[in-house]
VMD Tcl script that draws the C-alpha trace (Angstrom):
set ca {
  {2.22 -8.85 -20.26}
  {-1.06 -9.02 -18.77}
  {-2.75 -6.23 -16.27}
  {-5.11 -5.85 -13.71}
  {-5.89 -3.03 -11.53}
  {-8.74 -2.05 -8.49}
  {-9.89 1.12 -7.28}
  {-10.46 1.75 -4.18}
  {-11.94 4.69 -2.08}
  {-11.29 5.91 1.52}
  {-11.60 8.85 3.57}
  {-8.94 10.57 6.11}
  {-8.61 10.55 10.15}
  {-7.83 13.33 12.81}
  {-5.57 10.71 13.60}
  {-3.53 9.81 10.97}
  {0.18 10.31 11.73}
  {1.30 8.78 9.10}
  {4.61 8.23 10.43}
  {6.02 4.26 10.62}
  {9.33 4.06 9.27}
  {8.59 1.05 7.07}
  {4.83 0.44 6.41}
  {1.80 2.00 4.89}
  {-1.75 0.55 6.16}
  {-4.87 1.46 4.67}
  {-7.50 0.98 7.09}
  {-11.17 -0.98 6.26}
  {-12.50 0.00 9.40}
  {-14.20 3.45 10.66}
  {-12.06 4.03 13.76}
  {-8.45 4.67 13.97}
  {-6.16 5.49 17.37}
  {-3.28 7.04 17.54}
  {-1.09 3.66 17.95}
  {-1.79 3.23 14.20}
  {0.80 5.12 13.04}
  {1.14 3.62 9.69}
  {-2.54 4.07 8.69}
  {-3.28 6.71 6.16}
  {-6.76 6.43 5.35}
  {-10.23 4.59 6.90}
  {-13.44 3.11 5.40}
  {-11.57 1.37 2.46}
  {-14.20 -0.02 0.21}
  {-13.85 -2.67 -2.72}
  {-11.10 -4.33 -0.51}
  {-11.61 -7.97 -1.51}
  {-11.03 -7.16 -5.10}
  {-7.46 -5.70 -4.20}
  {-7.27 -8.74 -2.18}
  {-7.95 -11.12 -5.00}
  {-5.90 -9.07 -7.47}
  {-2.38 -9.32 -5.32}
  {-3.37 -13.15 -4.90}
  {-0.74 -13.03 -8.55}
  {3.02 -12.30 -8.31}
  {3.76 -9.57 -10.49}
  {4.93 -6.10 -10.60}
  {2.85 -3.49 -8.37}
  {2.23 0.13 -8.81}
  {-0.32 2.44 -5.84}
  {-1.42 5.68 -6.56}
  {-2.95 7.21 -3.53}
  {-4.88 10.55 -3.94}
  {-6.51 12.79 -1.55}
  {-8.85 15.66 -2.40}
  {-10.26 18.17 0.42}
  {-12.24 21.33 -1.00}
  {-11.64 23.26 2.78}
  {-7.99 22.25 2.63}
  {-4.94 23.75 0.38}
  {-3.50 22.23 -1.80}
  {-6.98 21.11 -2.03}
  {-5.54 17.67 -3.98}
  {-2.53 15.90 -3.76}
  {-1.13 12.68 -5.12}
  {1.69 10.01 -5.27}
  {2.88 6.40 -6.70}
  {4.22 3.87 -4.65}
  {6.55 1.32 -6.55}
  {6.68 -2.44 -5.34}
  {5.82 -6.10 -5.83}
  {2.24 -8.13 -5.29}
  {3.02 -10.81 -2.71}
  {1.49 -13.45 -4.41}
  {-1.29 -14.63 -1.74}
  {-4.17 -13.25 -0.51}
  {-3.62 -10.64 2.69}
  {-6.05 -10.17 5.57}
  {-5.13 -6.58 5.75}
  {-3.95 -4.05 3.50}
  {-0.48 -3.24 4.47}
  {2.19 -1.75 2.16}
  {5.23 -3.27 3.18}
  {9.17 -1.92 2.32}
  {10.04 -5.58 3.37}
  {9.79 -8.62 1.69}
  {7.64 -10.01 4.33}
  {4.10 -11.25 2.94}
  {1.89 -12.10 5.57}
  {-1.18 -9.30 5.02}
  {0.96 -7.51 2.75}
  {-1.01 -5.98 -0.54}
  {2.84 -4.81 -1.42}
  {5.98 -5.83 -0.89}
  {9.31 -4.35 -1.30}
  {7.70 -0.87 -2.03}
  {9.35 2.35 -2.29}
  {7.72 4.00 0.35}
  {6.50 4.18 3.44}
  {4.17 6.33 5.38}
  {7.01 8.05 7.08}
  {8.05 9.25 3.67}
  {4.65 10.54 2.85}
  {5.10 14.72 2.02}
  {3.81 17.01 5.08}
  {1.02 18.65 2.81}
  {-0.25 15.55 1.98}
  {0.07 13.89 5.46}
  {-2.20 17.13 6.21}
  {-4.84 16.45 4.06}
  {-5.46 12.79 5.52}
  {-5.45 14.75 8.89}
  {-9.09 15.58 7.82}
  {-12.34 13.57 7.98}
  {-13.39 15.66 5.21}
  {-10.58 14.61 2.82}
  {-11.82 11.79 0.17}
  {-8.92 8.84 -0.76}
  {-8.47 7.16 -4.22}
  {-6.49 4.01 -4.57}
  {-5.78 2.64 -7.74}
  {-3.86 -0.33 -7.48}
  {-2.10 -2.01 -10.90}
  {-0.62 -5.02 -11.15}
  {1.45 -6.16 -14.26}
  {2.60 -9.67 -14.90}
  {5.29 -10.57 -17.27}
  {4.49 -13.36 -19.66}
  {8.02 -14.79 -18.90}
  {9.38 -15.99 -15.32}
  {8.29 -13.24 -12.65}
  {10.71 -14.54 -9.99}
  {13.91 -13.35 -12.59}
  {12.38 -9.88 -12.07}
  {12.06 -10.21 -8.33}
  {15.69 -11.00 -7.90}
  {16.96 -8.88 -10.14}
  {15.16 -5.79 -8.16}
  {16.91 -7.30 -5.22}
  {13.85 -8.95 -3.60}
  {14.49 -12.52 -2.91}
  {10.72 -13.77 -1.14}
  {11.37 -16.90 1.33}
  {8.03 -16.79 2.90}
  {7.40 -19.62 5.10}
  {5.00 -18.02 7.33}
  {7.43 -16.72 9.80}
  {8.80 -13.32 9.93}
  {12.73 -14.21 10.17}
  {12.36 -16.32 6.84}
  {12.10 -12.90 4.44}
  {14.78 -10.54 3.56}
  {15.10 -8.10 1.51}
  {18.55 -7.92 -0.24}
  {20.45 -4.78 -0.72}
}
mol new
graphics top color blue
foreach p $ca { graphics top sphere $p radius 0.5 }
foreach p [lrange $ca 0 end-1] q [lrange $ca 1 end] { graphics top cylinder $p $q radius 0.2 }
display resetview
């Protein structure tokens, strides 16, 4: 098996909602309106390494952590569960899908929607700091086996209608 992993670090927004149904977006830039409803953090730095890091199929685990000294529970955390696409996105979008284009995960097992209220607070809050540590783990042996037998069949041709995710 061989491993790689990137941290990255981010800050929250006053408007993070935090509340599209099957995405996650973490945002490189400073500004963020309330249309992006899937963005939970801005200012990601060290993007390009995540970048080149999901470039690999393999097996993808997230942890996201926020930590706000004026805000209880003053830290909170979670893992997020998925695949690397296996090119290089333009954006940093979590993806439940099996969709790749600008995906840094697909077929995860969240989705900002499903983010808990106390934490979806704490990104509420310029003051809250963000830690991403992505992890990527690639089986010696054939990786697409393992993404059909977790039911994600990838048939990226660029299009959106060409990916499915099987159930």
């Amino acid at each position: 098996m061989q491993y790689g992993l990137v941290l990255l670090s981010c800050r929250g927004h006053p408007n993070v909602q935090a509340a599209h149904e099957t995405t996650l977006e973490l945002e490189e830039g400073p500004n963020l309106t309330i249309r992006g409803d899937c963005i939970v953090c801005v200012e990601c730095k060290n993007a390009g390494n995540a970048r080149q890091l999901v470039a690999e199929r393999g097996l993808s685990k997230l942890f996201l952590i926020a930590v706000n000294p004026f805000i209880k529970p003053y830290v909170a955390g979670l893992s997020i569960d998925g695949f690397s696409p296996g090119k290089r996105p333009r954006r940093l979008i979590v993806r439940k899908s099996s969709y790749t284009k600008d995906a840094l995960m697909i077929c995860s097992s969240k989705s900002a929607a499903e983010l808990p209220a106390e934490f979806r607070k704490l990104l509420q809050s310029s003051y809250t700091k963000c830690f991403v540590l992505l992890v990527l783990s690639r089986p010696i042996d054939d990786i697409n086996s393992i993404y059909e037998l977790a039911g994600c069949v990838v048939e990226d041709t660029g299009h959106p209608n060409t990916a499915r995710h099987n159930s």
